[in-house]
C-alpha positions in Angstrom: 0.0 0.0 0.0 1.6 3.0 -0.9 1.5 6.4 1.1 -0.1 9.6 -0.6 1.5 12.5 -0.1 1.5 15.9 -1.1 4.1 18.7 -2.5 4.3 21.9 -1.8 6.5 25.1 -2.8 9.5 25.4 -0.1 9.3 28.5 2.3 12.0 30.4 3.9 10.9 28.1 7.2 12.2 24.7 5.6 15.6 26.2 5.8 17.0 24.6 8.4 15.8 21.4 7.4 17.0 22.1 3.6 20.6 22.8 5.2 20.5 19.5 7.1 19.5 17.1 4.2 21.8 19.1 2.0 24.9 17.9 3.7 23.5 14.2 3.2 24.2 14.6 -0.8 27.9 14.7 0.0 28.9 17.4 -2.3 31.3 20.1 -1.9 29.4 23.1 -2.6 28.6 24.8 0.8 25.4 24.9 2.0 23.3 27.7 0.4 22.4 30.6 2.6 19.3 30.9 3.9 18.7 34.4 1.4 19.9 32.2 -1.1 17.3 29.7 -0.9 14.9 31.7 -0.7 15.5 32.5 -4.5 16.2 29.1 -5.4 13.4 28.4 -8.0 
């Protein structure tokens, strides 16, 4: 049985949890700034 979800557009609030999964990719561009993702489209 699968589980439904839903998506949504990112808002400046899912930050922190943005930076934290970001380090879990394992690249080595630094993390981007919180200004920064907020422009991320």
């Amino acid at each position: 049985m699968s589980t439904p979800f839903t998506v949504r557009p990112a808002t400046l609030a899912d930050h922190p949890i943005f930076a934290r999964l970001f380090l879990e990719l394992g690249v080595h561009d630094p993390t981007p700034t919180a200004d920064d993702f907020a422009t991320i489209r």
